[in-house]
C-alpha positions in Angstrom: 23.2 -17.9 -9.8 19.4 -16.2 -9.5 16.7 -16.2 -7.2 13.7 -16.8 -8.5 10.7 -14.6 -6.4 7.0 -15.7 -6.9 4.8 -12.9 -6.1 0.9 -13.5 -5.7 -1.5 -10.1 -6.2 -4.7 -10.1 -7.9 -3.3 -7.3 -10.0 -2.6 -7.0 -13.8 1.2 -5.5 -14.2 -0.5 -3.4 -17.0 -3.8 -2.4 -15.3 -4.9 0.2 -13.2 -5.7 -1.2 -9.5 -4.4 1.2 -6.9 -3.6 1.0 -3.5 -0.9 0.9 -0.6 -0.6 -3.2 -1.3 -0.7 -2.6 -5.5 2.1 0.3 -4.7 4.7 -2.2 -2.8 4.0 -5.0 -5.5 4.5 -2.4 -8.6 8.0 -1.5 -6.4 9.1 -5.0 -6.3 8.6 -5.6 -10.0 10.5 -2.6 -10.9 13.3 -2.4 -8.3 14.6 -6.0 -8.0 18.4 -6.4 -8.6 19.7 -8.6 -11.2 20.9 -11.3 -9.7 17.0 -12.0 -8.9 14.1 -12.6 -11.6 10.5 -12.2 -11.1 7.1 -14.2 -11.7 4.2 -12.5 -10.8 0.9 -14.6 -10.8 -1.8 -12.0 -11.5 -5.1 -11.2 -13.1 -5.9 -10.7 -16.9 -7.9 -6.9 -16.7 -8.0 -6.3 -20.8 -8.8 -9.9 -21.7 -6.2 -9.8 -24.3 -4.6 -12.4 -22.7 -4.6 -16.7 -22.4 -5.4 -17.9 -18.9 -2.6 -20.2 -17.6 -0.2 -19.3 -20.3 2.9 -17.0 -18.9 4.3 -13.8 -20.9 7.1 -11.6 -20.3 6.2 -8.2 -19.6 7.9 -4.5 -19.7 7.2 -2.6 -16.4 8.9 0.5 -15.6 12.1 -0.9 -17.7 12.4 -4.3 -16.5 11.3 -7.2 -17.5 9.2 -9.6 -15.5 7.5 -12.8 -16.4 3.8 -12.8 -15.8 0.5 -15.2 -15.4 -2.5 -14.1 -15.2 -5.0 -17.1 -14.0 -7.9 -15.1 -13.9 -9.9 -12.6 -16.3 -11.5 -9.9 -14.2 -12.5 -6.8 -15.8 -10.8 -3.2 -14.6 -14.1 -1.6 -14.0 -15.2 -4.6 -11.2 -11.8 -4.3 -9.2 -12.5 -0.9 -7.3 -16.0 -1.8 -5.5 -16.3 -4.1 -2.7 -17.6 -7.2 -2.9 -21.5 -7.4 -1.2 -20.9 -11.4 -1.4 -18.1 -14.3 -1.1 -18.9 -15.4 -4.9 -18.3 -11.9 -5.9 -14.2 -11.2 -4.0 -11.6 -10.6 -6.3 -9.9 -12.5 -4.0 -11.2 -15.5 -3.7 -11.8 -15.7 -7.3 -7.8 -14.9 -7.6 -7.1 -17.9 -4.7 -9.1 -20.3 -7.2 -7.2 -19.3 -10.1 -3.9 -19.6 -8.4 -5.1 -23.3 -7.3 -6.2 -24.6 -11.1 -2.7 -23.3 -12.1 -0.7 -24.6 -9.5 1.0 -26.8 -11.8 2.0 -24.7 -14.4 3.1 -21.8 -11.0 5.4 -24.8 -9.8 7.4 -25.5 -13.2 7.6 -22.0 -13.8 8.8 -20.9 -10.4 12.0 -23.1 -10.1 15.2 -21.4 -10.1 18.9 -21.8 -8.8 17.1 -20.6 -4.9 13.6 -19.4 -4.7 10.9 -18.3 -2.9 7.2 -16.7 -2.8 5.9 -13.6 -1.6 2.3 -13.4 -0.5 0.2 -10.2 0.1 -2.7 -11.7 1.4 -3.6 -14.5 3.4 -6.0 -16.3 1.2 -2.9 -17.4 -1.0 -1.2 -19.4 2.0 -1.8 -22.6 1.1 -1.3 -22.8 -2.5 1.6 -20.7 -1.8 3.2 -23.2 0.2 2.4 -26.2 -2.3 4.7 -25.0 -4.6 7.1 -26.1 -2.6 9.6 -23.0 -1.6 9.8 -20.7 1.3 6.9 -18.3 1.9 7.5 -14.8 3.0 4.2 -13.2 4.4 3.6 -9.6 3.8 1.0 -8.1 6.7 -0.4 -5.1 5.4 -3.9 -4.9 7.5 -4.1 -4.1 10.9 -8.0 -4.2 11.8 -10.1 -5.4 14.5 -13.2 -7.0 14.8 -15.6 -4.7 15.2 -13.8 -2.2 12.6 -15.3 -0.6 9.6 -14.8 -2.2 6.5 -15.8 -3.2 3.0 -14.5 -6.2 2.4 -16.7 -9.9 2.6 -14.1 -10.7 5.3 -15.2 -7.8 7.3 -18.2 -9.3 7.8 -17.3 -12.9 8.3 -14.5 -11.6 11.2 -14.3 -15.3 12.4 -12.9 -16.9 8.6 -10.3 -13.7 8.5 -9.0 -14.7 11.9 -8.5 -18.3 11.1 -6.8 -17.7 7.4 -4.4 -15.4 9.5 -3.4 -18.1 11.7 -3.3 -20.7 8.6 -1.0 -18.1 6.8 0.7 -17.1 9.5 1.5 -20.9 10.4 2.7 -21.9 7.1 4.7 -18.9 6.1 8.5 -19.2 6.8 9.0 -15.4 7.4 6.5 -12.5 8.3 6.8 -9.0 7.5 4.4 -6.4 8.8 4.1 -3.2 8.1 3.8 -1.4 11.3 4.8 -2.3 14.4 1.8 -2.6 16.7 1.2 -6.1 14.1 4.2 -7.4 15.6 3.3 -6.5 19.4 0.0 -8.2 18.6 2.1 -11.6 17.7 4.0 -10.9 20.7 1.3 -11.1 23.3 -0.9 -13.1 21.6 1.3 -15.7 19.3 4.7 -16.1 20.2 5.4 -18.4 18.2 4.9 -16.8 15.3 6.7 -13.4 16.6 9.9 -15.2 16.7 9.9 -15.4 13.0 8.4 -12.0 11.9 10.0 -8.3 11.6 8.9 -5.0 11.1 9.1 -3.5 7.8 7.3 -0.3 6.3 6.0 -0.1 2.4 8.3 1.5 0.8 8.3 4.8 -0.7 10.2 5.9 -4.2 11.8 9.1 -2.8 13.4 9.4 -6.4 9.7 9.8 -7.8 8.6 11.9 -5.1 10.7 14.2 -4.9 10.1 17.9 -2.4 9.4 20.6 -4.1 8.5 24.6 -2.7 4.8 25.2 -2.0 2.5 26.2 -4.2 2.4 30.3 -4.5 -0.9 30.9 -4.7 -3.6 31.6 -1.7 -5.9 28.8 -2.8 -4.9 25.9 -0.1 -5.1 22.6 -1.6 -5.7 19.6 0.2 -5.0 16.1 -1.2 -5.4 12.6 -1.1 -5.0 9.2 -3.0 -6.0 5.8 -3.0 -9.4 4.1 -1.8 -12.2 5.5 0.0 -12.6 2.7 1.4 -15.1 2.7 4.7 -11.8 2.2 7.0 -10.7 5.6 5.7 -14.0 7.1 7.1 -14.6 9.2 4.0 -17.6 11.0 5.7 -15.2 12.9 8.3 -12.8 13.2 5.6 -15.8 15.2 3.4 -17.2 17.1 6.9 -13.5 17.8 7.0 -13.4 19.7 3.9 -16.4 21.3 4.4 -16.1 22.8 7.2 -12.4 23.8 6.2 -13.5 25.3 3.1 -15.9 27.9 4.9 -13.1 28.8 7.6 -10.7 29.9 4.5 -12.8 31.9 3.0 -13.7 29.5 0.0 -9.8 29.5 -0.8 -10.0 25.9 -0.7 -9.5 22.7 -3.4 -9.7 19.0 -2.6 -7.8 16.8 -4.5 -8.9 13.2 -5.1 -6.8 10.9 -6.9 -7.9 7.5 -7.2 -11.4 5.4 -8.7 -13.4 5.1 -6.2 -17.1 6.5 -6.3 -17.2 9.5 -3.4 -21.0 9.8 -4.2 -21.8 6.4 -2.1 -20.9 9.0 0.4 -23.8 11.4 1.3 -21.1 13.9 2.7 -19.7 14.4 -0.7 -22.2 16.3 -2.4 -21.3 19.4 0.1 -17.7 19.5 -1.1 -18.1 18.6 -5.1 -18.4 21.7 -6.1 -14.5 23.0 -5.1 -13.6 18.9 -5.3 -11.0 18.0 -8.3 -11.1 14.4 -9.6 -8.0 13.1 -11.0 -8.9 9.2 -11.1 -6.2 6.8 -11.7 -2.7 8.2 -12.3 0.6 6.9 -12.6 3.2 7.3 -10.0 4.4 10.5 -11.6 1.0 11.7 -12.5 0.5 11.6 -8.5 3.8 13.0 -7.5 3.0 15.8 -10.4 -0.5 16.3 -8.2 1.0 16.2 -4.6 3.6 19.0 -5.5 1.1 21.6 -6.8 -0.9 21.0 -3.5 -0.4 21.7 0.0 -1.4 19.2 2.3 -2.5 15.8 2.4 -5.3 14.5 4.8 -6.1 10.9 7.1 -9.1 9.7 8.8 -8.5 6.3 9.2 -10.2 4.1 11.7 -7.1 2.2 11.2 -4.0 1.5 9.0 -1.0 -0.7 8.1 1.7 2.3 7.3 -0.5 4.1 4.1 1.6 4.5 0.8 -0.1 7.4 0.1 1.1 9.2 3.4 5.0 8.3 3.0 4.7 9.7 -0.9 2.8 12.7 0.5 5.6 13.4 3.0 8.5 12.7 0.5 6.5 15.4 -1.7 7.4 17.7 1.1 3.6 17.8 2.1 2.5 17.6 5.6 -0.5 15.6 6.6 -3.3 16.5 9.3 -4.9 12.5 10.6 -6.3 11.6 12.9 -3.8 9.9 15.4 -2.6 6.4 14.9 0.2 5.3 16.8 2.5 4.1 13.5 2.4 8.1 12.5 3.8 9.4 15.5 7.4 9.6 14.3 6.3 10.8 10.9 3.9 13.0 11.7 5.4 16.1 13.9 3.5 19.1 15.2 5.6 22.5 13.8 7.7 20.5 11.0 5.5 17.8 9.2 1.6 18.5 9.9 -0.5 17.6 12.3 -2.5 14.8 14.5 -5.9 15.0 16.2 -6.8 11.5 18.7 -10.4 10.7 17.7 -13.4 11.3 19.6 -16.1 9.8 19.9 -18.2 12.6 18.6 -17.9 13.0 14.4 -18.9 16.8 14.9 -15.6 17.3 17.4 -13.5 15.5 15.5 -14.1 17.3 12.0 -14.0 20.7 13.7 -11.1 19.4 15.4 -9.3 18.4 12.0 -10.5 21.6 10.1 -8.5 24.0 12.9 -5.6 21.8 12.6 -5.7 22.8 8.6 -6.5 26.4 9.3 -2.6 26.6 11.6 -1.1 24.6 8.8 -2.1 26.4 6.3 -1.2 29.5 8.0 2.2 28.2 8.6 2.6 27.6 5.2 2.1 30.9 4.4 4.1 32.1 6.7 7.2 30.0 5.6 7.2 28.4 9.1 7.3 25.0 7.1 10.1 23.3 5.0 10.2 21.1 2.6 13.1 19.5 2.8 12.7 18.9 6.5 9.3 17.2 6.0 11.0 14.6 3.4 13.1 14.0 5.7 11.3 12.3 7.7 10.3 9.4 5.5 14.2 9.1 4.6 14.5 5.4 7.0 11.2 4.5 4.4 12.9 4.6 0.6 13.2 2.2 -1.5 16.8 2.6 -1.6 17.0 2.0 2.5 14.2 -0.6 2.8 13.7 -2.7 -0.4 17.3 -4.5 -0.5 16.6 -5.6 2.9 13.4 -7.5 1.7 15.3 -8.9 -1.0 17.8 -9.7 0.9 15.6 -12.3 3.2 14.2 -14.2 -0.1 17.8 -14.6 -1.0 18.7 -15.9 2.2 15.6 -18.0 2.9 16.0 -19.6 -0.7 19.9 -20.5 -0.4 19.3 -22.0 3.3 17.1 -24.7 0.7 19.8 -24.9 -1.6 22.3 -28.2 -0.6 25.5 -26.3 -1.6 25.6 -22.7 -1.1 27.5 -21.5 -4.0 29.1 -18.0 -4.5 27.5 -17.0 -7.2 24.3 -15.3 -5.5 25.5 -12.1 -4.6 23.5 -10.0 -1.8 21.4 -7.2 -3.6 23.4 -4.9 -2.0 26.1 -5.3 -4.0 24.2 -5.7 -7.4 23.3 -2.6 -9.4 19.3 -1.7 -9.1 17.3 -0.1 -11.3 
């Protein structure tokens, strides 16, 4: 017997769209056991590729069966959308609805059940006609910086949340302060939702020593997106890199423009852009630097932060409450509560980095005992749990629950 998962993400399994939300989707198509199979409706980035018609995949040695019901170019995934008619998402949503047929036939199985990412997808999600489990990655509030269209329309993200939220059978968020919100403010919906980090691939991110030399090298991946607050991330850097002497590299991995940011041009020149890489092209990068940096206005829990940690990297961010047991003064870097003035804060962050990197120097910092930390976080902890709930939210559909669907803790995973 095998549970069949349904995963909707505008992403292309053989494409190049990063992020924390891409990262858990990529983890699920490689690491599901084998007594579950995988359809992931997606997007068509090459154009190689017939809308509507599925195809099975390779990914990271396993094979998947994949739909893409949209074409959208590579090169338009990484900026923002300035209007509704222009979101990946919604164009994604409308796909997933003109296919909706063609997602229903192909998504029966012995037991089954969807996975969303987003809320946009609730609906359609639910018309196929099996359980809905509701990832919550986001945790912003009106008011917040951002660059997506529903950042400026607050009002319609509010009301898809409680649509999704409604319709979805079981709600995972990502950090807990999501689930306190549900608890004062929709009980109802509390009662069926659990916390959950992303996971993180300890296997790929594995500690390593610190880099000998006496350049420090500071490092981070994904979007620079206007939640991250790129601008004290860059007056960061800059004033970091005139404390040290000059003996100081940042490392961006990831394909977002940093130029849209004025603050960049003042650390270009001792900046090193890796664009997109791989898992282990990232994991390659984190090891031969020394830190990693966060200036978030806010956060779900960041992929790039758990991998940075599992490198045996400390980070310096400014405070959010989900990093407090990751991020410890004197073991795993450093945290800095935000004021309201962007000068205090960014000398504030920069003599943070200074101690740390003095620490490192001074061998005051291990390795092994920063991994550590995001050890509750692997994949090997966290994922068969997740798995675990579709099986058990598909075979409470089934009429007979047969033996044959074994937990995925007892299956071998890859």
């Amino acid at each position: 017997m095998v549970h069949r998962i349904t995963l909707f993400h505008s992403i292309d399994p053989r494409g190049s769209k990063v992020g924390g939300v891409e990262t858990h989707v990529r983890l699920m198509l490689s690491r599901h056991p084998d007594n579950v199979s995988v359809l992931l409706v997606g997007i068509d980035e090459r154009g190689d590729l017939e809308i509507g018609k599925p195809v099975q995949v390779d990914f990271d040695g396993r094979r998947i069966d994949f739909l893409p019901v949209v074409h959208i170019p590579g090169d338009t995934l990484h900026a923002a959308a300035k209007t509704i008619s222009q979101s990946v998402t919604l164009r994604f949503t409308l796909g997933v609805v003109r296919q909706l047929l063609t997602i229903r036939r192909l998504s029966a199985g012995d037991s089954a059940s969807t996975e969303i990412e987003r809320f946009e997808q609730a609906i359609p999600a639910r018309l196929i006609g099996h359980p809905v489990v509701q990832l919550v990655h986001g945790e912003g509030t009106k008011g917040d910086k951002m660059d997506t269209v529903l950042g400026r329309h607050w009002w319609l993200y509010r009301l898809l949340e409680k649509i999704a939220l409604t319709l979805a059978t079981r709600v995972v968020a990502v950090n807990p302060n999501i689930i306190s919100r549900y608890e004062r403010e929709m009980p109802r919906i509390a009662r069926k939702s659990e916390f959950m980090t992303v996971s993180v691939d300890t296997e790929r991110f594995p500690a390593a020593a610190f880099p000998a030399d006496d350049v420090f090298r500071v490092v981070f991946a994904g979007r620079l997106d206007a939640f991250k607050d790129p601008p004290l991330m860059f007056e960061t850097l800059r004033r970091l890199h005139a404390k040290l002497g000059g003996k100081l590299e940042f490392h961006y991995v990831g394909t977002s423009d940093p130029y849209r940011d004025k603050e960049f041009a003042a650390i270009e020149p001792f900046t090193v852009r890796h664009g997109f890489q791989t898992g282990e092209g990232v994991s390659a990068i984190m090891r031969n630097c020394h830190a990693g940096i966060l200036t978030s206005y806010f956060e779900g829990m960041p992929c790039y932060l758990l991998e940075a940690l599992s490198s045996g990297r400390p980070v310096g961010a400014i405070r959010l409450s989900q990093y407090d047991p990751l991020i410890e003064a004197g073991i795993s870097g450093f945290l800095v509560e935000r004021p309201e003035d962007r000068e205090a804060a960014a000398e504030a962050m920069a003599d943070g980095f200074v101690r740390l990197a003095a620490d490192i120097a001074a061998g005051r910092l291990d390795p092994e005992a920063i991994r550590a930390k995001v050890t509750p976080y692997s994949v090997a902890v966290q994922m068969p749990k997740l798995f675990e709930r579709h099986i058990a939210l598909g075979l409470a559909r089934v009429p007979s629950r047969q033996p044959g669907l074994a937990s995925p803790a007892n299956s071998r995973s890859h």
